[in-house]
C-alpha positions, -999 to +999 in steps of 0.1 A: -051+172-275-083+191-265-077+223-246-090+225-207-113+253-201-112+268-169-143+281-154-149+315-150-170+314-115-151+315-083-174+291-070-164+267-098-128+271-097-129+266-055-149+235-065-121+224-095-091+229-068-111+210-039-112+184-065-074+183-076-067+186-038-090+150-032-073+135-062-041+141-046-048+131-011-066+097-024-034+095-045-009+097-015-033+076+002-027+048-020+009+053-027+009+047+017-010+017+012+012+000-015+040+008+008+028-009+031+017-041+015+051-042+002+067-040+031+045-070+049+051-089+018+089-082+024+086-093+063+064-129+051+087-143+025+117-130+048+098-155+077+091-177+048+129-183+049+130-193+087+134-228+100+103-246+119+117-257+144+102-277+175+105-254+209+112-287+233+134-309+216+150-280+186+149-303+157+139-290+125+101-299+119+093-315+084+061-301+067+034-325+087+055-309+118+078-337+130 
């Protein structure tokens, strides 16, 4: 593996660390997103699992909703 020079100018090292600080916030970012795609995909297939059911008479409705 190549070795990572680090700059020797301040100004490039503040820009190096405001990069790994954006890496890591678009990186939590994402991990918040998944999260939360996972948890509506938990909540549809758990509804998925319901019954239709009609509200006036409470029979079970077929899949043309009868």
């Amino acid at each position: 593996m190549g070795r990572m020079v680090l700059p020797a100018n301040p100004a490039n090292v503040q820009a190096w660390v405001g990069v790994g600080v954006r890496i890591l916030e678009l990186h939590q970012n994402l991990a918040s997103g998944v999260r939360e795609l996972e948890n509506a995909l938990a909540r549809v297939k758990q509804l998925r699992g319901l019954l239709p059911m009609c509200s006036c008479c409470k029979k079970i409705r077929d899949d043309r909703n009868y």
